[in-house]
N, C-alpha and C positions, 0 to 999 in steps of 0.2 A: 252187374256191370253193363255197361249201353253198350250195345253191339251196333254194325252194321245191317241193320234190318228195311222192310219195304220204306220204313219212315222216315230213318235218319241217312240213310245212305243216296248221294247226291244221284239225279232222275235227271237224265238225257233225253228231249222228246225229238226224234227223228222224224219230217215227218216226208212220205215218200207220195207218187203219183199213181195209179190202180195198174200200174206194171210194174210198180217196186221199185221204180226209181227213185233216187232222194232229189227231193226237190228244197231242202232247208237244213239250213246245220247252225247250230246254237256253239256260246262259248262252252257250256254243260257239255257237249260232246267232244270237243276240242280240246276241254279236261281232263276228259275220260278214255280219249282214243289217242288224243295226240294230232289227231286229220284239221287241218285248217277248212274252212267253208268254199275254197276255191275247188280243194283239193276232193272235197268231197259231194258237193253236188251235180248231178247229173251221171253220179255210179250207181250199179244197182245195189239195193241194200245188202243182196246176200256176196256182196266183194267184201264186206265187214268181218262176216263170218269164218270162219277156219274151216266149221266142218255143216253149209247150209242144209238144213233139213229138207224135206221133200217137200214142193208145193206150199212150200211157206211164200207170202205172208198167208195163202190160202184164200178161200171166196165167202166165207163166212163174215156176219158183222165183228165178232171177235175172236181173236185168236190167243191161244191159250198163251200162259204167261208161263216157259220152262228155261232153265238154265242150261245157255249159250256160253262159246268159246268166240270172243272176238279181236280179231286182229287187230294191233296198237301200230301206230306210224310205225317206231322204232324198231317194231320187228316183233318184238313182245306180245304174249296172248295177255287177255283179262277177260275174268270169268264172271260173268252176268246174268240177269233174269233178263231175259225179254218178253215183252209182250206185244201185239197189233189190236188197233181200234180201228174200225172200216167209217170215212167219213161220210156223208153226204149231205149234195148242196141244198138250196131251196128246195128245188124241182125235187128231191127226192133222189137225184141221179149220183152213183158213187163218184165222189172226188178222189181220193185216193184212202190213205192208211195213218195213223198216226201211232209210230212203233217208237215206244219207251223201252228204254237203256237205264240199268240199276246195275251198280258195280255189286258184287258179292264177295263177301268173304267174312270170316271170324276175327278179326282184327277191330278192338273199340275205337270206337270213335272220337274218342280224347286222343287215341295214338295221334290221330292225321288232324288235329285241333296242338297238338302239342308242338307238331314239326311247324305248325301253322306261325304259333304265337313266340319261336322259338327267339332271341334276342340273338344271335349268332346270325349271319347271313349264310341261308341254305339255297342249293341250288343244281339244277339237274340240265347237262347238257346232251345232244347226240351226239354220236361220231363226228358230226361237222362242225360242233362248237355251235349248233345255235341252243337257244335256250326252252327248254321243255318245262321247266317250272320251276318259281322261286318263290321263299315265303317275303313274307315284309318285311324281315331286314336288311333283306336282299335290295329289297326295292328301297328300304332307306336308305343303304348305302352308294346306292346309284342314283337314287334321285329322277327315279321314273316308274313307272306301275307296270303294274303285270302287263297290261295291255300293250304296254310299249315296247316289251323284251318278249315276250312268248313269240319265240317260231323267228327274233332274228338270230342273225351273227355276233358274238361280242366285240369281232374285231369292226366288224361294217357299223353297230350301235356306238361305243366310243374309239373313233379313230385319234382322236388326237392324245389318248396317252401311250404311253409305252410299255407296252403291255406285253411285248414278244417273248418274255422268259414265261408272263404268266401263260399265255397262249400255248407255246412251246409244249409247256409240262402238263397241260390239260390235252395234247394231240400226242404226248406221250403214252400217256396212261392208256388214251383210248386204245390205242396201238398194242402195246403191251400186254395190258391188261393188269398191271401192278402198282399198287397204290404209290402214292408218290406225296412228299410237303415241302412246301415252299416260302420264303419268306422275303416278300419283294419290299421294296422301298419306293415310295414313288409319295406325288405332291400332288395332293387336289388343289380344284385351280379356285385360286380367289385366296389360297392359305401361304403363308409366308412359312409353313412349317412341312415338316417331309416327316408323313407317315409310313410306319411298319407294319403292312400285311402279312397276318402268317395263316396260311391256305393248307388241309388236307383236302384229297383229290384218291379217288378210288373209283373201279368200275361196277358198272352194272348189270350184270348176265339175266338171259332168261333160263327159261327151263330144260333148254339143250346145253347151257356156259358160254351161250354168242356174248360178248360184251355188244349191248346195246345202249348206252348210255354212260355217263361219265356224272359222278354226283360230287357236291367240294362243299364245303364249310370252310368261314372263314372270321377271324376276329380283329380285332386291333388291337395291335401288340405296341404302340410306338414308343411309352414309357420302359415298359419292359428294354425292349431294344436299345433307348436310347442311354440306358441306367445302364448298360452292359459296354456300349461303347465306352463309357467315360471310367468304366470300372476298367476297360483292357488299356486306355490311356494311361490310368494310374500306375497301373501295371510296369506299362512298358517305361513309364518314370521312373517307375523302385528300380528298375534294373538298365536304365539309360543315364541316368543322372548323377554326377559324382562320383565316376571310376575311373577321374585322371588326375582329383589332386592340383588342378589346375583353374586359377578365378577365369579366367576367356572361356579355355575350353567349356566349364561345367555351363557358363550361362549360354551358350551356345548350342547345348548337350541340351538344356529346357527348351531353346526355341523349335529345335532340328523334332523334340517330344509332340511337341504343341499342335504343329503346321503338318502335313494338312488336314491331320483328323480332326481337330478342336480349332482351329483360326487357321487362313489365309495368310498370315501376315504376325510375326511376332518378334518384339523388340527387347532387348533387356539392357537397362542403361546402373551403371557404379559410378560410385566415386572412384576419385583417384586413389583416397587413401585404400582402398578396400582392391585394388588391382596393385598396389606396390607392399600388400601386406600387414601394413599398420591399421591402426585400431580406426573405425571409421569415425565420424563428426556426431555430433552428440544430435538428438533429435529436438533439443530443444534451439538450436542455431537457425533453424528452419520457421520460415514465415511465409504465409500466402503471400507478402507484401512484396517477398523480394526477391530475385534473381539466382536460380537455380542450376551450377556447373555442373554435368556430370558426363562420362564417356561411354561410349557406346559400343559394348563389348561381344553385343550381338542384335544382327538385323537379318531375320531370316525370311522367305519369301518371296514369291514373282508377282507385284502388286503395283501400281500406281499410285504411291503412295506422298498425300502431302501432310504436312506437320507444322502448317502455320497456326491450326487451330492450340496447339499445343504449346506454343509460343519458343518451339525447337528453331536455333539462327539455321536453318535447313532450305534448300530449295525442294521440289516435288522433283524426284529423280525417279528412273526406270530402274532397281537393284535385283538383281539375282538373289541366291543363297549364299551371306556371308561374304558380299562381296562389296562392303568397305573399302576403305583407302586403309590401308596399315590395319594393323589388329584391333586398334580402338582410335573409334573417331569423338572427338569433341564436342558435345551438346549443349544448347543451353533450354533452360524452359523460361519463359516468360514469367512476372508479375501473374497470380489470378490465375492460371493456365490447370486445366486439370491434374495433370502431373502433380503441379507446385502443391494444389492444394490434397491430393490422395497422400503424397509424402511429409505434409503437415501435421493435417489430421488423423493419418497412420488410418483408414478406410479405404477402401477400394468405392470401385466410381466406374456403373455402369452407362454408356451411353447408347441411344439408339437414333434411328435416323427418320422411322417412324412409328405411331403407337403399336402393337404386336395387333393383326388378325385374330378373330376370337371362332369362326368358321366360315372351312369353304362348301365348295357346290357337293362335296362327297359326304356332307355332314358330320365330319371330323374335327371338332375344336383341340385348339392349339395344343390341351393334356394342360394337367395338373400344374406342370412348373412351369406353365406361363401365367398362373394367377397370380393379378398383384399383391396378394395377400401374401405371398409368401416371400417377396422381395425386401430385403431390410431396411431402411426407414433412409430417404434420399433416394435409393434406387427404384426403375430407369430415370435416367435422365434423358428427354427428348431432344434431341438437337438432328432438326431439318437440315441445319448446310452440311451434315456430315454425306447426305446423298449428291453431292457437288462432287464430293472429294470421291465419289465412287465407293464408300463406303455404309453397310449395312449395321454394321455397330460396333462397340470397341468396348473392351475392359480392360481399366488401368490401375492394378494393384501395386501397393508400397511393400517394396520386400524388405523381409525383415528377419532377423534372428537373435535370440538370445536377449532382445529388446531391443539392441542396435540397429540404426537403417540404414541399409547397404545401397538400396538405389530403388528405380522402379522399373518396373514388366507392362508393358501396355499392346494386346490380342485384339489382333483388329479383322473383321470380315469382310469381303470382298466381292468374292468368285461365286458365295452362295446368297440366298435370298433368305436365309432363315436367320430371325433374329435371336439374339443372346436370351437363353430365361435365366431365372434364376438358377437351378441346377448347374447350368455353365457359369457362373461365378463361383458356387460351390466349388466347380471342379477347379477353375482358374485359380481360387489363393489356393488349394490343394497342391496346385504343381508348382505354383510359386515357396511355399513353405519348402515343399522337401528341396528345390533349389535351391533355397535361401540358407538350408541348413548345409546344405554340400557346400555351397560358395564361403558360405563361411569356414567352416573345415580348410578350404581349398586356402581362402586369406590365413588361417594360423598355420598352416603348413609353408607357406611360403614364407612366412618369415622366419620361421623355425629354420626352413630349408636356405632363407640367406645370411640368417645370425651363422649358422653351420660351416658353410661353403664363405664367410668372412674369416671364419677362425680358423678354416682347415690350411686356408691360401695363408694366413697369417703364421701358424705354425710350421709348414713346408718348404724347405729351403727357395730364400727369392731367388738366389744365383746360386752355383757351388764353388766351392773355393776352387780356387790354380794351384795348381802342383804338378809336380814333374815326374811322377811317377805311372798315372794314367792319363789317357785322352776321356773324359767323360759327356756324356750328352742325358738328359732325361724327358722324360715326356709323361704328362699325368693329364686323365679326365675325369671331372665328377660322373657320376652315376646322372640319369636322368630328373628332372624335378616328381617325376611321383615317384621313384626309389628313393629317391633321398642320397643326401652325402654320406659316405661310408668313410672307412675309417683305413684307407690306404694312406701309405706315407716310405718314402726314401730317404737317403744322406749319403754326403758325403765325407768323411770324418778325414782330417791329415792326423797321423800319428807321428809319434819320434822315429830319429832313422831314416827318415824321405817315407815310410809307410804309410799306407791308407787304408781306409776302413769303409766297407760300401756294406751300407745298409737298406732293407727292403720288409715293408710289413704290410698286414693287414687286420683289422681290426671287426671283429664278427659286429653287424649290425649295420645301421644307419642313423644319421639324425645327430642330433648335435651332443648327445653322451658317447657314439663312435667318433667324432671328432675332439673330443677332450681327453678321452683316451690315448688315442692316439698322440695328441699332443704329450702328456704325462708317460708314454711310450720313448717317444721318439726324446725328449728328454732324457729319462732316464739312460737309455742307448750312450748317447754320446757323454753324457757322466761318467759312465762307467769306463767309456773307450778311453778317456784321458788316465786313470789308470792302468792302463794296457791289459788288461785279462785276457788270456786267452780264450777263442770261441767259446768254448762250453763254459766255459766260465763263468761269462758275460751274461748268457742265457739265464745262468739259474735265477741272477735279479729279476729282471723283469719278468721271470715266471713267479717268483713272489709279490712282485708290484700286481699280476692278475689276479692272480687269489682274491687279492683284500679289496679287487674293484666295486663286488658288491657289500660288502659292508663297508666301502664309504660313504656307498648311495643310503645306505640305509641301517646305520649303525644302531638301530635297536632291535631288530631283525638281525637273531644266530647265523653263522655264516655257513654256506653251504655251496662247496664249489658247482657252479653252474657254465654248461657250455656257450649260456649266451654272453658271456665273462669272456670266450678266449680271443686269443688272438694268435696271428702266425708271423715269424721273425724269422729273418735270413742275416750271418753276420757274418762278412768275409772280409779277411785281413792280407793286401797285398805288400809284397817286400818286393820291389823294386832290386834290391842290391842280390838275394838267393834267385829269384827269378818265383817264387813260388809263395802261392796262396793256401792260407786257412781258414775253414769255414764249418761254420754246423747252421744247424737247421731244425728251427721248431716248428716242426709241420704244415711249414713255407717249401714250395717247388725248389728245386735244388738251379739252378744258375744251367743258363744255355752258354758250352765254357766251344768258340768255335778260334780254331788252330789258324795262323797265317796262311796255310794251303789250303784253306777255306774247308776243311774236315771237322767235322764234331768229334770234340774230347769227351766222352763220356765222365763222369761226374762219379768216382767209389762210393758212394756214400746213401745215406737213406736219411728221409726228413726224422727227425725226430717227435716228441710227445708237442701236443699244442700248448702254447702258454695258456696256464692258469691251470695245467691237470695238477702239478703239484709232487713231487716224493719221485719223479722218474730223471733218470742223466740225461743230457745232452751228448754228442758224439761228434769229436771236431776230425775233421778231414782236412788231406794237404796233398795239395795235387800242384805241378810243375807246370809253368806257362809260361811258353817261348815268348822273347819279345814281338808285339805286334798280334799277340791273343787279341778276341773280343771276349768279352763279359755279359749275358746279358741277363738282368737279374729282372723278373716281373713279380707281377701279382694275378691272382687267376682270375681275374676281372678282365684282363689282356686276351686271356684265350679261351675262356670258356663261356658258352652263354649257352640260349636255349635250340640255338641252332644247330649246333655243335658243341662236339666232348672238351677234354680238354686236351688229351692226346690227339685229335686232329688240329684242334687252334695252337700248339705247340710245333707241329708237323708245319702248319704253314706258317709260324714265325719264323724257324728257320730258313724256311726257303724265301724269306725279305731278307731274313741278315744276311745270305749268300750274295743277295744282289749288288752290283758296282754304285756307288754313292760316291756324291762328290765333298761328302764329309758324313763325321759322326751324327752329326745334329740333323742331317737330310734325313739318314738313314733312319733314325728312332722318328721321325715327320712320316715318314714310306712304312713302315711296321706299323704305328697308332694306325694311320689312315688306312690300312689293308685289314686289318682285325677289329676295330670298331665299328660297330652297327651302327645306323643313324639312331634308334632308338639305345639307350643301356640303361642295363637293367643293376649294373654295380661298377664300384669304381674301375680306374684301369690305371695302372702306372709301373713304367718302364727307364730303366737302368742299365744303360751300355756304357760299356768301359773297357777301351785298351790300352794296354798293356806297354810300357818301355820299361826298360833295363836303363840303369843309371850309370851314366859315363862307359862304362863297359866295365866289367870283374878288370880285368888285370890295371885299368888307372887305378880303381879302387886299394888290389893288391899294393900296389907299388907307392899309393897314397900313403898304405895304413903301416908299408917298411918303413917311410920316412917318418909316419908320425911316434913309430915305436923306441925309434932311435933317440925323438928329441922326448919321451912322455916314462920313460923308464921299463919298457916291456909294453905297452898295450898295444894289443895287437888286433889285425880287421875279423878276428873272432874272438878277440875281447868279449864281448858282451856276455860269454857264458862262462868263460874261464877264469879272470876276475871273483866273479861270485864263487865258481866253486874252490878255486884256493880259501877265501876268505872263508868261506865253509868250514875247509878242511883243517882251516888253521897253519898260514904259510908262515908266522912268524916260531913257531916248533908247539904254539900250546894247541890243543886241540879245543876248536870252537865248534859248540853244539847251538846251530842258531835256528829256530823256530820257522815253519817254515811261511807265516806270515811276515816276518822280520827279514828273512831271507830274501822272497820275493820281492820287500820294498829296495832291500839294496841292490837286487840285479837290476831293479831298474834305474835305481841310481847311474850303474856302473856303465849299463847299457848308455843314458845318456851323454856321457865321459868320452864314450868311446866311440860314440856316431862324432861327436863334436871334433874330436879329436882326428878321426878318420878323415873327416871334410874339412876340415881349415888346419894346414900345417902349423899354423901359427899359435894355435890353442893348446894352450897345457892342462891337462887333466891329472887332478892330483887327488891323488884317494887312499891322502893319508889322515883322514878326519877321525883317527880312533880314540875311543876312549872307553871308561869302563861302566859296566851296566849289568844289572842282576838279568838274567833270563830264566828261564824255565827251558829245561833240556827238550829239544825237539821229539816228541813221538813218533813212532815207526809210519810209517808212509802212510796216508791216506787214514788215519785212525782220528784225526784232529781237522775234521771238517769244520770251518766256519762257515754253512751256511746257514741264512735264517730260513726257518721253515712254517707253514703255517701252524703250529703247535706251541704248547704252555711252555715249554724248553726252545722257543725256536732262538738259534745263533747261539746258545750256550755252547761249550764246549766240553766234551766225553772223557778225557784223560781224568783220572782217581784223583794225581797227585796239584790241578792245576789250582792256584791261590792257596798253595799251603808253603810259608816259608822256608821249609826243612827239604824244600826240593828243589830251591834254586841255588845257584851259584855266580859269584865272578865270574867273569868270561869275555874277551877282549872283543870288540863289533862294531863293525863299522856302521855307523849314523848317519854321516852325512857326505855328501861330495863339494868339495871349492873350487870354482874357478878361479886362476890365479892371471894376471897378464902374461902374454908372453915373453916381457922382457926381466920377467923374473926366474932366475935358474931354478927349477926343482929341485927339491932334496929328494932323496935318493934312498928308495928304502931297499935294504939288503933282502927282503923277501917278494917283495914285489918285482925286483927285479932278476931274481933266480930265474935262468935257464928250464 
């Protein structure tokens, strides 16, 4: 291996005056020691030395040639052969000495040939940042020779960049003494592009650990770099773009992504159809030729921007961030306009303002993805008057999804000088795609979400009826547009008697199958109310109506009760003439029941199983309510969200309904607006109802003496005694009537006897008998007709039923007639028994 020996190792000729002083200093020494020629002539040679020998250079013609310790500017030794040659002139008379300097060491000489030829820029500073030596790439990349950098300052050599972080971290190190990397960004000048230098920086010690020097290598990094930035843009697009559900917001969500990492300035223009939901314009309606409507649903940036080039009806206005007139402004593009034709020809369409830089004075070209070669076939486009309008370049992509065109995106540069390469329109249909796929989303979701919130408003009572039995007010809000409409719903149902029926649900889900449910809900409800069932009763239907929700959706598909199936129901039945209310509860919040004395009535009762569990009872409760009770029946939309439980939004509904209104309708206006968020995340709807008593008990009483007088016995509690004679068989036979049969006649009898009790004039006559086979009534509760989800469901359990040897004759009443009042009654001897 080539060592450093007499031959190859680089020879310093010093040459001094016959008293040793130097009188000449070469770059060779300056190489070797570090001493500049100012610095070092007219010292005496043995200042070089660390440890001068005796009577050195000596009086001899030569002097021996032994290995010396010599002092380096920087503080550093380095270990040498010296030798002295005694000169003289013509005359023969000693001039002085000429003492050779040879670095020594084991170290080959490819080593210090390798740092030489190394393609990385290497490089060695002092403590004060000047420069001690650099190979060629050093000096490539600064664009000056060694001669020009050894022994200055970096900052006094290039003042005009900004170099203070890199400065900084190299007076760090020195200091320190711990290596340090850094990655600065900065533009060489003459280049339209902004290079990434990435710098390690480490100290130098000698052979006591002084840091004497500071050494750095350094590469260019700018592709790396600049493939990183566009990669954390993307980034932050997967996770910025499309989390509202909303066509403004999400194109707005791409601009706010865009600006200012990737563009200065970013526009996104839709159609109408595609911001109101519906399906957009076919791409074939579109011609370069012809005039272009679209609205402009986001304009993000602080730029001076004009858009005549563009053939937009626009003036050049001063805009902020999103700051339009109204949410979307009205655009047009011109005939020919690039817009017109990117959205024709479904290509994007880069412009520039002028050709791209290929290098500057740092001998840095532009990198990779500014080669035309790799630009797609059209692209750039040069256009000079774009630097009129203050603009460096603009990329105008047609956004697109699913194959439909929704509108276009056009990224315009400004504030920097770097123009568009290729890479950056990679990146631009990038972020336009995943927008285009979110907007799109956001357009089917919004029509889903007003087909929904049409049907919901369509199936919800417009008004409620009048009736004189309560005072009612209601109050309902959709859910927000990215929750979607849920499946809340109220009623208010009039019954026979002056009674009423206030109903309250909720329906698990969102979206337009919680709204048709709900609809086929709230249905069902007041069906069944017209047959009068008592609470629990009523419940068990439309806990079978949930069961079968999912195998309507999907009747080939086994059925399998599922919770995203239920739903929750509150049914409470007020009587006006008792003063008292009945109610149960499937797994609907039980009613905020507060007293005239503005006291909470606590509520007996417990919610029951959710509609659509299936096989469990309902549990009706009957609690007493003075005239002038409130009611207030919600949905947990009302009082619970993420702010709060539902036990505190309950806590503070009450303390609204405590408060003095100047009616019912205020007060449910003052409860919504204290408990709803500006944002909701699910429906909300609310049901207040007070309470009167009808005429008062004793008109009633004294009503139902006089109508008893003129109707043959029926009395203001007729309604149950009636049936039960007719039960019991008042005419002496004994009637065993089913208790399906029975139920229909009490209500029969019931309605006879409200009639009868309110209008003196009305005869109720309930003598419509006749005969009819039945089937003897089974012992209580043993002969349930409910239908149940099951291969027996609704059949009926009794051994003996549809077998003829187990019915009989038996007298029962059918039906009820009204008669005029100016027709006497006949008079039947058991109806009118004492």
């Amino acid at each position: 291996m080539e060592m450093a020996d007499n031959q190859d190792a680089p020879i310093a000729v010093v040459p001094t005056d016959p008293d040793g002083v130097v009188t000449g200093w070469g770059e060779a020494g300056k190489l070797l020691l570090g001493w500049t020629a100012e610095e070092a002539v007219g010292r005496p040679l043995t200042d070089l030395f660390v440890d001068p020998p005796p009577g050195f250079p000596g009086s001899g013609d030569t002097g021996p040639a032994a290995l010396r310790t010599l002092r380096h500017r920087d503080g550093s030794t380095v270990d040498a052969v010296v030798a002295a040659q005694l000169l003289h002139g013509p005359d023969g008379r000693p001039l002085g000495r000429a003492v050779t300097v040879q670095r020594w060491g084991c170290r080959p000489v490819i080593a210090d040939r390798a740092f030489e030829q190394c393609p990385f820029a290497l490089g060695v500073y002092d403590t004060e940042l000047r420069f001690l030596w650099v190979n060629g790439a050093a000096c490539a990349v600064m664009a000056h020779s060694e001669a020009q950098v050894l022994g200055e300052k970096y900052r006094e050599l290039f003042p005009e960049l900004d170099d203070t972080a890199y400065t900084n971290k190299l007076s760090e190190v020195a200091r320190t003494g711990e290596p340090a990397r850094l990655i600065t960004v900065f533009r060489p000048l003459g280049s339209n592009y902004a290079n990434a230098w990435a710098t390690s920086m480490w100290p130098v010690r000698d052979a006591e650990g002084t840091v004497r020097a500071v050494a750095n290598w350094g590469f260019d990094m700018s592709a790396e770099y600049w493939a990183r930035q566009r990669l954390l843009i993307l980034n932050e697009a997967g996770s910025g773009i499309g989390g509202t559900l909303d066509v403004v917001s999400t194109a707005r969500e791409l601009a706010r992504t865009a600006q200012p990492g990737f563009a200065d300035h970013v526009t996104v223009d839709l159609f109408d159809e595609v911001l109101r939901g519906d399906e957009p314009p076919l791409s074939a309606a579109f011609t370069v030729s012809g005039t272009i409507t679209l609205s402009r649903a986001a304009d993000h940036g602080t730029a001076e921007r004009s858009v005549a080039d563009q053939g937009v009806a626009e003036r050049s206005v001063k805009v902020g961030p999103d700051q339009l007139p109204g949410p979307t402004t009205s655009v047009r593009y011109a005939p020919g306009s690039v817009a017109a034709r990117c959205m024709a020809a479904g290509r994007s369409t880069v412009q520039l303002a002028a050709e791209p830089s290929q290098r500057g004075e740092w001998g840095f070209g532009p990198g990779l993805s500014a080669d035309p070669a790799l630009w797609p076939p059209g692209n750039p486009v040069i256009d000079e008057s774009m630097a009129a309008d203050g603009l460096t370049g603009r990329i105008t992509v047609p956004l697109r999804a699913r194959g439909a065109l929704l509108g276009v995106v056009a990224f315009a540069r400004t504030d920097r000088p770097e123009s568009f390469t290729a890479d950056d329109l990679i990146l631009a249909e990038e972020l336009t795609a995943k927008a285009a796929a979110a907007i799109d989303n956001a357009r089917r979701f919004t029509r889903e979400h007003t087909t929904a919130l049409t049907l919901q408003r369509s199936l919800l009572p417009q008004r409620l009826p009048s009736q004189e039995a309560i005072e009612v007010a209601s109050g309902y809000l959709p859910a927000g547009a990215s929750a979607g409409v849920g499946g809340d719903w109220f009623d208010v149902i009039p019954l026979s008697g002056a009674r009423v029926a206030l109903v309250v649900g909720d329906v698990v889900g969102h979206g337009l199958h919680a709204s048709a449910s709900m609809g086929r809900l709230r249905t069902a409800v007041r069906t069944l109310a017209d047959v009068d069932l008592p609470p629990d009763e009523l419940l068990t239907h439309p806990d079978d109506l949930v069961i079968h929700f999912p195998s309507d959706l999907q009747p080939e598909v086994r059925f399998e009760s599922s919770g995203e199936s239920g739903a929750t129901c509150l049914y409470a039945v007020y009587d006006p003439v008792s003063c008292r209310c009945s109610l149960a509860s499937a797994g609907h919040p039980l009613p905020l029941v507060i007293s005239p004395d503005r006291t909470l009535t606590p509520v007996p009762a417990r919610p029951g199983p959710l509609l659509g569990v299936g096989g469990l009872p309902f549990e009706a409760t009957e609690i007493e309510l003075p005239e002038g009770s409130l009611l207030a029946l919600y949905t947990d939309g009302l009082v619970e969200s993420r702010e709060r439980d539902m036990d505190e939004g309950t806590a503070e509904l009450l303390s609204v309904l405590n408060r003095p209104a100047a009616s019912l309708d205020a007060l449910c206006d003052a409860a919504m607006e204290a408990l709803l968020p500006g944002h909701r995340t699910d429906d909300a709807a609310l049901l207040l109802a007070r309470t009167h008593a009808r005429a008062g008990l004793r008109a009633r009483r004294r009503l139902g003496h006089r109508a008893r007088r003129r109707t043959g016995g029926v009395r203001q509690d007729g309604r149950r005694r009636p049936a039960r004679r007719l039960g019991a068989g008042g005419d002496g036979v004994h009637h065993r009537v089913g208790d399906q049969r029975a139920g229909h006649q009490r209500h029969q009898v019931r309605r006879a006897a409200d009639q009868a009790a309110t209008d003196p004039r009305h005869v109720a006559d309930l003598r419509g008998l006749r005969r009819q086979r039945h089937h003897p009534a089974p012992a209580p509760g043993a002969c349930l007709r409910r239908g149940r989800a099951g291969p027996d469901a609704g059949r009926p359990t009794h051994p003996g039923l549809g077998d003829p040897a187990h019915h009989q004759r038996q007298d029962d009443l059918v039906r009820t007639d009204r008669r005029p009042a100016v027709t006497p009654p006949r008079r039947d001897p058991d109806l009118t028994r004492p």
